[in-house]
C-alpha positions as CSV (number, residue, x, y, z in Angstrom):
1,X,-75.0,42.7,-39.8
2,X,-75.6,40.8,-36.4
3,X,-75.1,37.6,-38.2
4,X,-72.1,38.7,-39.6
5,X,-71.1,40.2,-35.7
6,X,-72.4,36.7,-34.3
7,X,-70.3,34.8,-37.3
8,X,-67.3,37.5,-36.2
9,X,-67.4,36.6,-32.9
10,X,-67.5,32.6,-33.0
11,X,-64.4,33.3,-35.1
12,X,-62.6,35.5,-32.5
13,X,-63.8,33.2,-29.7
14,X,-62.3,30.0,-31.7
15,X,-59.5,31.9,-32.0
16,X,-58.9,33.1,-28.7
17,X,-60.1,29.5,-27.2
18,X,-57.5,28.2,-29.8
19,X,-54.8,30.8,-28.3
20,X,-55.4,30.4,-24.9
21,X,-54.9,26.4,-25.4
22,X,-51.7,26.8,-27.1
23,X,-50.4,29.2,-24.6
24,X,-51.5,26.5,-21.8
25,X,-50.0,23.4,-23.9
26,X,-46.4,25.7,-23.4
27,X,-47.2,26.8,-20.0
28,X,-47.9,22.9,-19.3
29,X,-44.9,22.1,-21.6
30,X,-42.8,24.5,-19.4
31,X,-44.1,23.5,-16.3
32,X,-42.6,19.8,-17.3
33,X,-39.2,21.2,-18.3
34,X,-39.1,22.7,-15.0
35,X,-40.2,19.6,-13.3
36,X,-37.2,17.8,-15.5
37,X,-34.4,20.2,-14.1
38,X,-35.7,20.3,-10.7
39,X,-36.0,16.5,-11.2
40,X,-31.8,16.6,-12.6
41,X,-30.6,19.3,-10.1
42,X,-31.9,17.1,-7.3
43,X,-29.9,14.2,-8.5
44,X,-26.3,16.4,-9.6
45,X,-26.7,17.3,-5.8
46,X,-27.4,13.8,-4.8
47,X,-24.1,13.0,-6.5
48,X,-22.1,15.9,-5.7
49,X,-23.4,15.1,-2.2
50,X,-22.3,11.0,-2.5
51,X,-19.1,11.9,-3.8
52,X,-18.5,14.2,-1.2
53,X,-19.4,11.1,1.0
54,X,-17.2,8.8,-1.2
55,X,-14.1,11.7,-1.4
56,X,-14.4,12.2,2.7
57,X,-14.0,8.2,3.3
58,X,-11.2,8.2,0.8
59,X,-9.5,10.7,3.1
60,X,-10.0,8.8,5.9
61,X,-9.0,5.6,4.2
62,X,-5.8,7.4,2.8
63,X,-5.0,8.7,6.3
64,X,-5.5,5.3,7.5
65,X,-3.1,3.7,6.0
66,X,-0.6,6.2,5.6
67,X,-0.6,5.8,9.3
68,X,0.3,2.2,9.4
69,X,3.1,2.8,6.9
70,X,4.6,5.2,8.8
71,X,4.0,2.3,11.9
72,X,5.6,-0.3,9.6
73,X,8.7,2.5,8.7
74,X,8.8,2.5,12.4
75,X,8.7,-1.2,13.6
76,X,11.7,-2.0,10.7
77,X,13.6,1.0,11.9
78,X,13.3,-0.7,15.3
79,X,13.7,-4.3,13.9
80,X,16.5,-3.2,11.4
81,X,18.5,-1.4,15.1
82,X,18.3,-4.8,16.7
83,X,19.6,-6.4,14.4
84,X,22.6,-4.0,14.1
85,X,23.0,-4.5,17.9
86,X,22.9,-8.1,17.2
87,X,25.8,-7.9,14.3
88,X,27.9,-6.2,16.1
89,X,27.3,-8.0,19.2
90,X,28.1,-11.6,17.4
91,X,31.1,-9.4,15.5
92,X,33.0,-8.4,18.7
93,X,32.6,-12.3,20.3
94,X,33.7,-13.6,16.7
95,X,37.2,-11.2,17.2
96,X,37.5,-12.6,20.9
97,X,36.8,-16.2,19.4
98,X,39.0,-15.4,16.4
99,X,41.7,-14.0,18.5
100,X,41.3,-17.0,21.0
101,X,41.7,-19.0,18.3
102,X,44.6,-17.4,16.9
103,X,46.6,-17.6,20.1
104,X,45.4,-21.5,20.4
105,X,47.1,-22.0,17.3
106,X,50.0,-20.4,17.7
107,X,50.3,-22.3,21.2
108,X,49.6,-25.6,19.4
109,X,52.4,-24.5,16.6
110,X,55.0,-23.7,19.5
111,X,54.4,-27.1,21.1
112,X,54.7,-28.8,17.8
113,X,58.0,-26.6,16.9
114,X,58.9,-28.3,20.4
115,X,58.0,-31.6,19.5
116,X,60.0,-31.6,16.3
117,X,63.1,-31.8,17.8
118,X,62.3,-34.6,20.4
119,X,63.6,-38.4,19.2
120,X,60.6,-40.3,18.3
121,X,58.4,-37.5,17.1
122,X,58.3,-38.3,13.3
123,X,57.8,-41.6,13.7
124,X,54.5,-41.2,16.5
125,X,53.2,-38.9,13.3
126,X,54.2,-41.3,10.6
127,X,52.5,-43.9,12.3
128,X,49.4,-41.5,12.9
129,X,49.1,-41.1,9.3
130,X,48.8,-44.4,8.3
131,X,46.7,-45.2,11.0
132,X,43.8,-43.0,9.6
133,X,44.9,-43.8,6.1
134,X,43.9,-47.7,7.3
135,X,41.2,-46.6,8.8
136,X,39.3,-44.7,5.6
137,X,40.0,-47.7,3.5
């Protein structure tokens, strides 16, 4: 009977020992699995926290240069006014030169009408023709 109680309880203690190892083999497997996703969680925050980083200098970027296009809408507003200015400015002294030179002619054709008539006319023009004519051969 007490070898059979002896034999009984080397069994239950291999038993138990092999129990308790398997329960600590999952409680060290767990303990890894923990370790993993602490070790994952850690870097999805390191992420979410660089492309936080990267998403707050892509603001700043974006405001950046939406500034200087609204600078450069500016300066050819500006530039494109001056110019304007500076077509209508050249406009208006073209008229005066235009109507300057419309009265000049119309002096020049008056004197000319004048001439006509006058002996000796035609043949002062005549001979200014063939003057140049000799001349461009």
């Amino acid at each position: 009977d007490t070898e059979e109680a002896a034999a009984l309880r080397v069994e239950m203690s291999e038993k138990l020992r092999s129990t308790l190892e398997e329960a600590l083999e999952r409680l060290r497997e767990q303990q890894e699995a923990r370790e993993k996703a602490e070790a994952a969680r850690a870097a999805a925050g390191e992420a979410l926290a660089l492309a936080a980083s990267r998403e707050r200098l892509a603001s700043k970027e974006a405001a950046r240069v939406s500034e200087e296009l609204e600078q450069t809408r500016a300066e050819s507003l500006r530039e494109r006014k001056a110019l304007e200015a500076r077509f209508e400015e050249l406009s208006s002294r073209m008229r005066v030169e235009n109507g300057w030179l419309q009265g000049r002619v119309a002096e020049l054709e008056e004197q000319v009408a004048a001439l006509q008539h006058k002996p000796g006319f035609k043949k002062f023009v005549e001979l200014k023709h063939e003057k140049r004519h000799l001349q461009n051969e």
